[in-house]
RODO-2510 file (C-alpha; in nm, 4 decimals, decimal comma):
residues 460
     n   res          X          Y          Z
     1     x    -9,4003     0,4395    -0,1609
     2     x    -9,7044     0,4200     0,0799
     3     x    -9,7934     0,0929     0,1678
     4     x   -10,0937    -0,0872     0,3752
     5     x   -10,0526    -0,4060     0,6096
     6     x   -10,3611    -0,5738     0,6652
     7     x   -10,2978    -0,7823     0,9566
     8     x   -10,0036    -0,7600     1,2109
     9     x    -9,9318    -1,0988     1,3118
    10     x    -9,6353    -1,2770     1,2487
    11     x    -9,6482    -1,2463     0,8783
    12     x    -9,7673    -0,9142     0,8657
    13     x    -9,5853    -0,7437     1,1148
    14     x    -9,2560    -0,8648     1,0060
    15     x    -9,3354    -0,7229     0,6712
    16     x    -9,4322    -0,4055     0,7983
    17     x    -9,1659    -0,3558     0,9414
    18     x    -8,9237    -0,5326     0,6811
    19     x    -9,0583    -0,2573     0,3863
    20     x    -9,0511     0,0191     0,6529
    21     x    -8,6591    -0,0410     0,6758
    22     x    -8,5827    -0,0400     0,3130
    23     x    -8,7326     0,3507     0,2689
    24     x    -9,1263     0,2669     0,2511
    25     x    -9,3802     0,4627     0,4286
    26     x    -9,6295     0,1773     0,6231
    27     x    -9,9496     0,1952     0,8098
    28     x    -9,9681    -0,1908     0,9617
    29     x   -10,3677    -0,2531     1,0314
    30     x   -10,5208    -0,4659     1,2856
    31     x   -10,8448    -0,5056     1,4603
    32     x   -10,6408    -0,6490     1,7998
    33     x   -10,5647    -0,3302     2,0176
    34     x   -10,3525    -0,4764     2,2561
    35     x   -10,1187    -0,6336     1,9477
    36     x   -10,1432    -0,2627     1,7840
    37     x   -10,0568    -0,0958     2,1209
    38     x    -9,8207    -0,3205     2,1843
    39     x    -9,6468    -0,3144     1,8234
    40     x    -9,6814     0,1202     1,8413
    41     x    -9,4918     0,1161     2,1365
    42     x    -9,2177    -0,1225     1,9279
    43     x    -9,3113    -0,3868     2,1176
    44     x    -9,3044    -0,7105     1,9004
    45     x    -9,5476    -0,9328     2,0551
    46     x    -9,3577    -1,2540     1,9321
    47     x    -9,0027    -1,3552     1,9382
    48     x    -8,8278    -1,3227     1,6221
    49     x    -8,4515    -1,2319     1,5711
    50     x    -8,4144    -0,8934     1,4511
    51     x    -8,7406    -0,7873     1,4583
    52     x    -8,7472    -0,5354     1,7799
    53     x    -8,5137    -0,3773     1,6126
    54     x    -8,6129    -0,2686     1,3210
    55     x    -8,9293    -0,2347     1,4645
    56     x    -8,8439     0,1212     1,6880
    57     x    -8,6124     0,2120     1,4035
    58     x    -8,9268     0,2435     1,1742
    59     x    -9,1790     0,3794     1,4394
    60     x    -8,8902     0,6277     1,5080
    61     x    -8,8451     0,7419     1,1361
    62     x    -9,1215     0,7799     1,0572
    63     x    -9,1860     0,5091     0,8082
    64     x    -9,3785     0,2764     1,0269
    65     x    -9,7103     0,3321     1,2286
    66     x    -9,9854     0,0936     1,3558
    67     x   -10,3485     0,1144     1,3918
    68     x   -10,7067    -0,0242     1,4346
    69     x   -10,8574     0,2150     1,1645
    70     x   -10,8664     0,0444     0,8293
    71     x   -10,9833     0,3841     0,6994
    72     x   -10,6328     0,4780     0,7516
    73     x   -10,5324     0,2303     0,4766
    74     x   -10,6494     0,4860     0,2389
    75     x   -10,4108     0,6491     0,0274
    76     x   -10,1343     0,3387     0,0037
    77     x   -10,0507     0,2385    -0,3504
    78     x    -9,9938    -0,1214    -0,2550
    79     x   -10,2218    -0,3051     0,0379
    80     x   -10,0692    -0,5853     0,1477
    81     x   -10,3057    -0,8959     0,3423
    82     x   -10,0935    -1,0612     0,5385
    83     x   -10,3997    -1,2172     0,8152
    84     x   -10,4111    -1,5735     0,8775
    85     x   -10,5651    -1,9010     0,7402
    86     x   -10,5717    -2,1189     1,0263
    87     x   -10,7190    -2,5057     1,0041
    88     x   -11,0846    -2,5089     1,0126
    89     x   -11,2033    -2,6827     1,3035
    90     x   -11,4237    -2,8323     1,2132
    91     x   -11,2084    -3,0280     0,9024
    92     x   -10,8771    -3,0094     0,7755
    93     x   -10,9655    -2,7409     0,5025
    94     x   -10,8140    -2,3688     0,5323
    95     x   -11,0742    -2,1179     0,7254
    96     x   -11,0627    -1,8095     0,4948
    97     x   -11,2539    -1,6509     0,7494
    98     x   -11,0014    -1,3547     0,8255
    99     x   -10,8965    -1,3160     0,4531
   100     x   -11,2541    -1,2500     0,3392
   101     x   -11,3079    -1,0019     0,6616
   102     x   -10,9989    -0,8491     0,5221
   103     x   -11,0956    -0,7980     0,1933
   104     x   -11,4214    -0,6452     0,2781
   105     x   -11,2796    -0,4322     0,5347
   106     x   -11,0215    -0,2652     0,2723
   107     x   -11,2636    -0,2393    -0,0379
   108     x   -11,4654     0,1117     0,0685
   109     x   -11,1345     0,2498     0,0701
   110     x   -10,9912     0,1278    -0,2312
   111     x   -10,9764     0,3404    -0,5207
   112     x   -10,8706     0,3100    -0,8713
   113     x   -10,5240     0,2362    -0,9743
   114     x   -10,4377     0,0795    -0,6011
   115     x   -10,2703    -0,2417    -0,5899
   116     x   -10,4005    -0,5186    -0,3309
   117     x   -10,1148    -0,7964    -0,2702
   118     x   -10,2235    -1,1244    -0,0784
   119     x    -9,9388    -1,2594     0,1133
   120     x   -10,1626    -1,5317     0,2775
   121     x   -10,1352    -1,8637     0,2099
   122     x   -10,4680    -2,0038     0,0779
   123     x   -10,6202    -2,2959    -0,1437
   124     x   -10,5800    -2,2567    -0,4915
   125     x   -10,8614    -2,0281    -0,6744
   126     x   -10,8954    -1,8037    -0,3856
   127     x   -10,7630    -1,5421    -0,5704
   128     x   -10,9718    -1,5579    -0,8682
   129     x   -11,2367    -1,5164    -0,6675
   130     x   -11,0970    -1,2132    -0,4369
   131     x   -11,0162    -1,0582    -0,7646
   132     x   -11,3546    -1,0035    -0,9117
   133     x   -11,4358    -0,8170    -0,5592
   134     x   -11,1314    -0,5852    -0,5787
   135     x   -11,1384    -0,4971    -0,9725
   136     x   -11,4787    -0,4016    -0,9092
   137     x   -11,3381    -0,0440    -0,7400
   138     x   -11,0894    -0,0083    -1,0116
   139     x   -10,7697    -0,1840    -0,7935
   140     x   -10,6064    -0,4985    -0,8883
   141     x   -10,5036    -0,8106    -0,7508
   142     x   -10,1948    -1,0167    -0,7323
   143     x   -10,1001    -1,2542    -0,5559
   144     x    -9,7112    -1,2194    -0,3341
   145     x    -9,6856    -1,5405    -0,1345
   146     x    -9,4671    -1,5362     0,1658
   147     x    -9,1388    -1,7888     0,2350
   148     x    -9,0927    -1,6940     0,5300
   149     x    -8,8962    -1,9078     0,7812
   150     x    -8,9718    -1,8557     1,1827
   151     x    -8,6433    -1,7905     1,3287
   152     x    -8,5275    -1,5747     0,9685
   153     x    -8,8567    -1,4192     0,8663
   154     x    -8,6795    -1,0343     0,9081
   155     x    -8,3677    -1,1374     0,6515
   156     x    -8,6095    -1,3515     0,4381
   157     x    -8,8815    -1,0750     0,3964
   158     x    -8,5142    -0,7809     0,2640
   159     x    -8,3042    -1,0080     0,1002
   160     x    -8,5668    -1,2846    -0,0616
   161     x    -8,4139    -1,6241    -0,2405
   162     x    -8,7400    -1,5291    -0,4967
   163     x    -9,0290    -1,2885    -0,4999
   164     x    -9,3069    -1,4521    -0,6777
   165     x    -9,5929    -1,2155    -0,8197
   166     x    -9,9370    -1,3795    -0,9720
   167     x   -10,1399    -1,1381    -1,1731
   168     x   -10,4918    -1,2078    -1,3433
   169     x   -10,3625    -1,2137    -1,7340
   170     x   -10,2863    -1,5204    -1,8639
   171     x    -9,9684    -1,4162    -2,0274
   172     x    -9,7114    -1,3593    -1,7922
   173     x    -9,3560    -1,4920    -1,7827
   174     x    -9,0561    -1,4485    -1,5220
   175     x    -8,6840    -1,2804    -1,5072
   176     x    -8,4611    -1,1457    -1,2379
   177     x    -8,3705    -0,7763    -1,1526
   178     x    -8,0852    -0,6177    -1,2670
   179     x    -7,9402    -0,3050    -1,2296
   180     x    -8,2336    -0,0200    -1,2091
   181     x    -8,5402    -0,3198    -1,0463
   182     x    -8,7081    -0,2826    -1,3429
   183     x    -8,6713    -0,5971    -1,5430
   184     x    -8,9894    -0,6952    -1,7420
   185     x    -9,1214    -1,0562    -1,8606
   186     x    -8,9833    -1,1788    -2,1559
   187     x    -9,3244    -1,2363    -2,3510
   188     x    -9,3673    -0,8311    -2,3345
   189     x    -9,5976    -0,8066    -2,0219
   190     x    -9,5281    -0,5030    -1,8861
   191     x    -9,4617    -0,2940    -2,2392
   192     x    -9,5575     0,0237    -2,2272
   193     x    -9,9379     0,1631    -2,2277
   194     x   -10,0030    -0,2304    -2,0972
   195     x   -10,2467    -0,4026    -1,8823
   196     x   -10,3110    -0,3289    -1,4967
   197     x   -10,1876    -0,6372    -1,4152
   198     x    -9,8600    -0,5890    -1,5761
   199     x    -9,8444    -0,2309    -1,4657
   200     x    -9,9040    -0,4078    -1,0887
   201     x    -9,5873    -0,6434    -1,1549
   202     x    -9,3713    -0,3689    -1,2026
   203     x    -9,4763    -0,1867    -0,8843
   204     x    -9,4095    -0,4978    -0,7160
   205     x    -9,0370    -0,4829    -0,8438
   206     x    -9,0512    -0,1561    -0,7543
   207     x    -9,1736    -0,1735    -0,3960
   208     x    -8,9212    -0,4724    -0,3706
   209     x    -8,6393    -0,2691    -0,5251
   210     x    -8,3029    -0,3284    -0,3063
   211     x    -8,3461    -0,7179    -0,3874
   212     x    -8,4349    -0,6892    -0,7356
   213     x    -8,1882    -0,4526    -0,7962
   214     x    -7,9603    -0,7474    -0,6103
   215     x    -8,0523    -0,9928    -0,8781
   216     x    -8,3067    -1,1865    -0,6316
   217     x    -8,5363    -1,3763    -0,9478
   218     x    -8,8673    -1,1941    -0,9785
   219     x    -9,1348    -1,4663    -1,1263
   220     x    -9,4222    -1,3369    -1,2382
   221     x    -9,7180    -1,5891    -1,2867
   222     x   -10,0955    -1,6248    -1,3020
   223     x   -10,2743    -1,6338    -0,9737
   224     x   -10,3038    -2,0155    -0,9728
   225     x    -9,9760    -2,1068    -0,9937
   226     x    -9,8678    -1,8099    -0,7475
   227     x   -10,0982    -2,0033    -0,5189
   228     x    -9,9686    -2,3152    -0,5582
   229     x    -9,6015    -2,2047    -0,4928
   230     x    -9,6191    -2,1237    -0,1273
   231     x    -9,8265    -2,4846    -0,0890
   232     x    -9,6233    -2,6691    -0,3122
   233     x    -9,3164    -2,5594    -0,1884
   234     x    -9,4406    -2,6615     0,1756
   235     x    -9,5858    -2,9567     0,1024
   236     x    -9,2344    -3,0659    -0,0872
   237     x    -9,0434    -2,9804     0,2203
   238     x    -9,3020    -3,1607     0,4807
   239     x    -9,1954    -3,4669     0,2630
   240     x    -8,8387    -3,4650     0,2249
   241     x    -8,8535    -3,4338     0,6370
   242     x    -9,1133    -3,7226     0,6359
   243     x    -8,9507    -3,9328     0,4370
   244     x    -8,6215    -3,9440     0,6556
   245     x    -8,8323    -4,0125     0,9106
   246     x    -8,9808    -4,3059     0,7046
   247     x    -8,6129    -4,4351     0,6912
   248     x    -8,5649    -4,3581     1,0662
   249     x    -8,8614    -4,6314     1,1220
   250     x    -8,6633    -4,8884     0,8864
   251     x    -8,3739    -4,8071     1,0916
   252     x    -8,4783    -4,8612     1,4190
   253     x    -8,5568    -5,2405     1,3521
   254     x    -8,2567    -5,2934     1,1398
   255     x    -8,0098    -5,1600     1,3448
   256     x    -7,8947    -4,8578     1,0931
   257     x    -7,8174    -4,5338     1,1970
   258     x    -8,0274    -4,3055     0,9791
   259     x    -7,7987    -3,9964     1,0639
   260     x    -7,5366    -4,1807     0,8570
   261     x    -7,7420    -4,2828     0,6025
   262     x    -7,8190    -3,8983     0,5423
   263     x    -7,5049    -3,7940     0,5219
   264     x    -7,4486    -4,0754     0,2723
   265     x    -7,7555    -3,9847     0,0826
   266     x    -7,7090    -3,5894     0,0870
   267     x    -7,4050    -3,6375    -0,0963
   268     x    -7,5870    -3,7060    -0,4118
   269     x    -7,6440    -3,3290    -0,5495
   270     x    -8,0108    -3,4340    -0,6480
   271     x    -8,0962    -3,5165    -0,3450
   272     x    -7,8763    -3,2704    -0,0601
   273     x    -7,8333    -3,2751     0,3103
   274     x    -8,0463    -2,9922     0,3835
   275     x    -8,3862    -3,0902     0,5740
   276     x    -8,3096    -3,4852     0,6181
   277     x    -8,2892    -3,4694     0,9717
   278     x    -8,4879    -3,7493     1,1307
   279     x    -8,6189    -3,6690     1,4846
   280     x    -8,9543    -3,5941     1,6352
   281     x    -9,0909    -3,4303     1,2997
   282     x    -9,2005    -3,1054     1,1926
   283     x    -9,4956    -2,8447     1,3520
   284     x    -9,5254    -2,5198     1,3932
   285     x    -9,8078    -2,2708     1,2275
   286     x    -9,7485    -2,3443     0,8521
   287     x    -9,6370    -2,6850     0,7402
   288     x    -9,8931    -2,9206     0,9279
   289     x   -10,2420    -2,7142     0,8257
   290     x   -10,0640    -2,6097     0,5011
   291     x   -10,0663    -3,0137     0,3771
   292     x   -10,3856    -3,1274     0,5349
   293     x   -10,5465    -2,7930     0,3283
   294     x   -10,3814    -2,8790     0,0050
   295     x   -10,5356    -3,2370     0,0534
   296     x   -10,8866    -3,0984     0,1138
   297     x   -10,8469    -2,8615    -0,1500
   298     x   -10,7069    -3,1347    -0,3955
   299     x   -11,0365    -3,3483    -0,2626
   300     x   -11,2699    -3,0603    -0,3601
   301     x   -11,0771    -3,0549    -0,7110
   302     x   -11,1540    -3,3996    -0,7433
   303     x   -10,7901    -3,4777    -0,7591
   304     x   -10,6890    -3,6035    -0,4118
   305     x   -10,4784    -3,8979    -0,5544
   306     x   -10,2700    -3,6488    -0,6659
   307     x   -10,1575    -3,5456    -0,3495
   308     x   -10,2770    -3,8705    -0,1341
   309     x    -9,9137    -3,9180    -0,0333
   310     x    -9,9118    -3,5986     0,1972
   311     x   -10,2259    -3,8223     0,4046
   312     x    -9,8937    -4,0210     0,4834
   313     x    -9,6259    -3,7674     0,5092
   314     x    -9,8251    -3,6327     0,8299
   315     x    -9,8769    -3,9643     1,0015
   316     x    -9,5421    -4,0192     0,9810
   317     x    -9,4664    -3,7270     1,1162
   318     x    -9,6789    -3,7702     1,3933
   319     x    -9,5610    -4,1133     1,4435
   320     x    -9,2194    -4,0179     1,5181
   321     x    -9,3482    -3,8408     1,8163
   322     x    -9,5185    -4,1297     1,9521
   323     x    -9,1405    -4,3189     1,9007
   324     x    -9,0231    -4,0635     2,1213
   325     x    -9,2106    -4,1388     2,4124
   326     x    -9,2146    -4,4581     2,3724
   327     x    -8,8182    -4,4382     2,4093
   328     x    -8,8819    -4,2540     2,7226
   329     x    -9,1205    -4,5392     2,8632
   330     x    -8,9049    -4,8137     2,7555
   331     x    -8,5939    -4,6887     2,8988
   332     x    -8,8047    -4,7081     3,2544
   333     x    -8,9129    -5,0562     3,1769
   334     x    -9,2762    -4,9653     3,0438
   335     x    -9,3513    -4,7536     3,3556
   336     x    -9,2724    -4,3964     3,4119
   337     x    -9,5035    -4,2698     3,6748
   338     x    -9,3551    -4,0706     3,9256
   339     x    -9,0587    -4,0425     3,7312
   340     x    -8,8917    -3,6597     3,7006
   341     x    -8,8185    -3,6148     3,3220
   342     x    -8,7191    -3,2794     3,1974
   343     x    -8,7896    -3,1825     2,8577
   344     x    -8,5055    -2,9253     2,7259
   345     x    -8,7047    -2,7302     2,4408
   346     x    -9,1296    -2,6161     2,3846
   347     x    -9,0729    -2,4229     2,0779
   348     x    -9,1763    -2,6120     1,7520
   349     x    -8,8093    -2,4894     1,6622
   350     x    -8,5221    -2,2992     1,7619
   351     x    -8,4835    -1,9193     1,7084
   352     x    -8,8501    -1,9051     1,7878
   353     x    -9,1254    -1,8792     2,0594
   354     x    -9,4119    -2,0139     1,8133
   355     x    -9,5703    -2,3530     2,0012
   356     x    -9,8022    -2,4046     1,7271
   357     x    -9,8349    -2,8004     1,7022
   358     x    -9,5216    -2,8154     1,8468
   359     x    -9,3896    -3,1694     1,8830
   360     x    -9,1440    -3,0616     2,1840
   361     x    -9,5184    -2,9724     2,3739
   362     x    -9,7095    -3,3244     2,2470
   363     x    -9,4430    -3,5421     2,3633
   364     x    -9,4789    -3,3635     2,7029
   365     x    -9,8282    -3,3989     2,7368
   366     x    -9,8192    -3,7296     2,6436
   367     x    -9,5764    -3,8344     2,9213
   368     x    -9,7606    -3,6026     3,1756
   369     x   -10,0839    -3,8103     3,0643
   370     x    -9,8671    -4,1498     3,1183
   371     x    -9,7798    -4,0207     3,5060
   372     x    -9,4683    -3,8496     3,5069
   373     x    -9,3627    -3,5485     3,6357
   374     x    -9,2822    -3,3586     3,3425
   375     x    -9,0725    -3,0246     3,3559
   376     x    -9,0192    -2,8373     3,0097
   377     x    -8,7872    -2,5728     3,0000
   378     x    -8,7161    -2,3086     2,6833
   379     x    -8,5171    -1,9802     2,6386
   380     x    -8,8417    -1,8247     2,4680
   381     x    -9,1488    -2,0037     2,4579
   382     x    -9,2444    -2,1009     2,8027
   383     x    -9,5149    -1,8692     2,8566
   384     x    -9,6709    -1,9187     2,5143
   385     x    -9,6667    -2,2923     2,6715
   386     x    -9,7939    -2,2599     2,9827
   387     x   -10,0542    -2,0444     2,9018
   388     x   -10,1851    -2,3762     2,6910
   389     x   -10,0434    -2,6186     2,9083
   390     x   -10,0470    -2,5202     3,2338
   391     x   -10,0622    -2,8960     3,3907
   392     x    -9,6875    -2,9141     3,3066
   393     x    -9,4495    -2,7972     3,5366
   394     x    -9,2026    -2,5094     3,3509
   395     x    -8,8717    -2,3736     3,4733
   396     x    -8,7094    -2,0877     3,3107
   397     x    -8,3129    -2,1810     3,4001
   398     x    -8,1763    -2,4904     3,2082
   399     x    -7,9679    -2,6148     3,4693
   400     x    -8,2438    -2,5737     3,7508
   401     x    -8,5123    -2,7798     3,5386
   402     x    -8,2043    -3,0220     3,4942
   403     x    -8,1541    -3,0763     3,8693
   404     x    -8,3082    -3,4088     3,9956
   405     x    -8,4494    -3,4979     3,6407
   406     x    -8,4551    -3,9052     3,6302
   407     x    -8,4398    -3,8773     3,2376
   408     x    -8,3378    -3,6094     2,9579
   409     x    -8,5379    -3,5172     2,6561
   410     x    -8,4227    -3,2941     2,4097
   411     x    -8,7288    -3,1766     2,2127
   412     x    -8,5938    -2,8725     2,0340
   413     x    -8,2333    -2,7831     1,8958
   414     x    -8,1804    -2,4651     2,0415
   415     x    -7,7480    -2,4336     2,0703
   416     x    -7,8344    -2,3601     2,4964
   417     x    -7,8893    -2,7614     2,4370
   418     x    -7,6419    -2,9191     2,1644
   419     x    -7,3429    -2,6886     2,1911
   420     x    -7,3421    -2,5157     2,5147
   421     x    -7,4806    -2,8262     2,7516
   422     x    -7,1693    -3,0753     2,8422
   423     x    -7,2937    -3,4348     2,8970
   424     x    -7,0708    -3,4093     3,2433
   425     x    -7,2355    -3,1022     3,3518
   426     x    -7,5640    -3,2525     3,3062
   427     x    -7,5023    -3,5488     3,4716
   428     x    -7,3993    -3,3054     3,7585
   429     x    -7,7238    -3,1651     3,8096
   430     x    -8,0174    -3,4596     3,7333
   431     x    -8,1017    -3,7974     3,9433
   432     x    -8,0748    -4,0543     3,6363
   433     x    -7,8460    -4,0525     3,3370
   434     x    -8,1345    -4,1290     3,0354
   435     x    -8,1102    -3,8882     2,7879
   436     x    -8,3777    -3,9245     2,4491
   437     x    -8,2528    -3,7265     2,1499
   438     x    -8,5430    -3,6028     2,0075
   439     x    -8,3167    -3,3802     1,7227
   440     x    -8,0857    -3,6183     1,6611
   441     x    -7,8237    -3,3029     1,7726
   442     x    -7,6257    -3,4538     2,0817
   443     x    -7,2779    -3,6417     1,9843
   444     x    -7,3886    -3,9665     2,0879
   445     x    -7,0202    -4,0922     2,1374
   446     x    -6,9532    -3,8538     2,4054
   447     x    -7,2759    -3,8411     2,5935
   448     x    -7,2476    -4,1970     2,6432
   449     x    -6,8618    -4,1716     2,7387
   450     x    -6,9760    -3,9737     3,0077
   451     x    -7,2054    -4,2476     3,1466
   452     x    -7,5328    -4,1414     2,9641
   453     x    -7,7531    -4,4261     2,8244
   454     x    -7,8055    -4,2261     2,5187
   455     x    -8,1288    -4,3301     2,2759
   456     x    -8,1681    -4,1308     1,9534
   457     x    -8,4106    -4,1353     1,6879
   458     x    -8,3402    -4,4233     1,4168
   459     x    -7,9821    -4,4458     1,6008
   460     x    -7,8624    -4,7808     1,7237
***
């Protein structure tokens, strides 16, 4: 099948590339030339495991080109938007700025039967209203939110946990492929001779064929609630992380050890393991902006108690970061000018080189604004980072930005940090033994056996 990409940053170009390996033919679309040079060349212009490479494997096909002419999207049965919806700045609302400039890019070149598939994350009703624009050439809307995780987004775009599809009827309904992609809704949606929208569902199995054809669950819903999904599903995850965090807090004046109480706690198989590690919190491009939106959105709704909780989940989460330094300062006795702490880690996670409201970069700041000499090291991000932050000092070899470091920090969990790094060979290289685990990663027991003064987060 032809498809479109409207939009070629991390979301988009990942999916470009993601259908171009599974047999579609792709056109991404961007109005960036250096990004579209630089992806036509099969550069990717972000880190992401597994991406270069089936990046030149579809520009080398075949399947996969990139370009600044929208006209060019002409043609594709399915156009995917895949642009951004970045924090207004103005407020904590999402800017649909790109999404409408999107949409009014593709619509002169739309014709009838064409299928236009948001992947965007945006407040509820924002497809309602893009709808009315793009039925008025004769295409239809749905809405295919992404669940994409930085680090994973190549594996999670092929081989899905769900695809989610909202269409504009009201009766829709959900199953999961079988053998053949073609399973239908079990209230009849997609019967034969049926409505566009149904008729849009089943190209969406069909353009997602290898993992419906695995048995991934296809859901297919209104546009509402395929809106609320990607949100919800954030906005749950933001507070499971928060609320260990919350615990961390009780911790730290009880004397509890919060990574025990998680383990105790994700026994209980309504509850799990997964995501209840306390530390320095969560960042990155999705989950902070994607709750503050919801709120303003719920606001606008005139339900914001509904969702007044996630006002809390994100000062927590920006609370913990303030613990973290304030480890750092008390460990030097409230005063840490002049002092040479290294921070091991500037992505907002590992597997990554995204430094969007990354914690690992705030806590840095912070202690650069307090007087120290701050040194941040990272396998992949540093020159996102110092192109924002270039008052901190950045060194690309661990064990160099180690050497003469009066204090430790370790902001993000790559393995280069809490596998590879022995506690002895650090204390090789730096001046002081103070180590602050940010991640909660290090094996306390043995860092401090080798003469560390260890602090962790909600850790005795």
């Amino acid at each position: 099948m032809k498809l479109s990409v409207i939009g070629c940053g991390y979301l988009g170009a990942v999916h470009a590339a993601a259908m171009a390996s599974i047999g579609h033919e792709v056109v991404g679309i961007d109005v960036d030339e250096r990004k579209i040079d630089a992806l036509s060349s099969g550069e990717a212009p972000f880190f992401e495991p597994g991406l270069p490479e089936i990046l030149s494997a579809g520009i080398a096909s075949g399947n996969l080109r990139f370009t600044t002419d929208i006209a060019e999207a002409k043609g594709a049965r399915v156009h995917f938007i895949g642009v951004g919806t970045p924090q207004q700045r103005d407020g904590d609302a999402a800017d649909l700025t790109y999404v409408d400039a999107a949409v009014d890019a593709l619509l002169p070149h739309l014709t009838s039967g064409d299928i236009v598939a948001g992947k965007s994350t945006v407040p509820v009703g924002t497809a309602a209203q893009l709808a009315l624009r793009v039925e008025a050439t004769g295409a239809t809307l749905v809405w295919n939110p992404e669940f994409l995780r930085e680090g994973w987004a190549v594996q999670d775009t092929i081989d899905p946990d769900r695809l989610v599809v909202g269409v504009s009827d009201a009766s829709t309904g959900s199953a999961a492929g079988r053998s053949g992609g073609v399973s239908r809704p079990s209230t009849g949606l997609g019967s034969a001779g049926g409505s566009s929208a149904a008729d849009a569902a089943d190209v969406l199995r069909e353009v997602y064929h290898p993992a419906v054809t695995k048995g991934t669950p296809f859901i297919v819903t209104d546009l509402a609630t395929a809106e609320l999904v990607k949100v919800a599903a954030n906005a749950f995850l933001a507070t499971k992380i928060s609320f260990i965090n919350a615990m961390s807090e009780i911790a730290e004046v009880t004397g509890a050890d919060v990574t025990q109480l998680a383990d105790a706690i994700g026994h209980d198989a309504r509850i799990g393991r997964r995501f209840l590690g306390a530390g320095i919190g969560f960042g990155g491009g999705c989950l902070p902006k994607d709750i503050r939106a919801f709120s303003a959105r719920a606001e606008e709704l005139g339900r914001s108690e509904s969702v007044s909780f996630l006002r809390e989940v994100d000062a927590i989460n920006l609370r913990r970061r303030e613990r973290a330094v304030h480890l750092v300062v008390d460990a030097f006795e409230g005063n840490v000018v002049g002092k040479n702490i290294t921070l091991l880690g500037a992505a907002f996670k590992p597997h990554s080189d995204d430094i969007r409201d990354s914690p690992a970069l705030d806590v840095a700041v912070r202690l650069k604004g307090l007087g120290a000499e701050v040194t941040v090291t990272d396998p992949e991000a540093l020159e996102n980072a110092r192109r924002q932050h270039p008052q901190l000092n950045y060194v690309d070899d661990r064990d160099e930005a180690l050497r003469g470091a009066d204090a430790v920090i370790v902001v993000t969990e790559w393995d280069e940090y809490r596998r590879e790094l022995s506690p002895e060979h650090a204390a090789s290289l730096t001046a002081g033994t103070i180590v602050v685990d940010g991640r909660n990663c290090l094996d306390a027991a043995a860092w401090r056996e080798a003469g560390w003064t260890y602090y962790g987060m909600g850790r005795p």
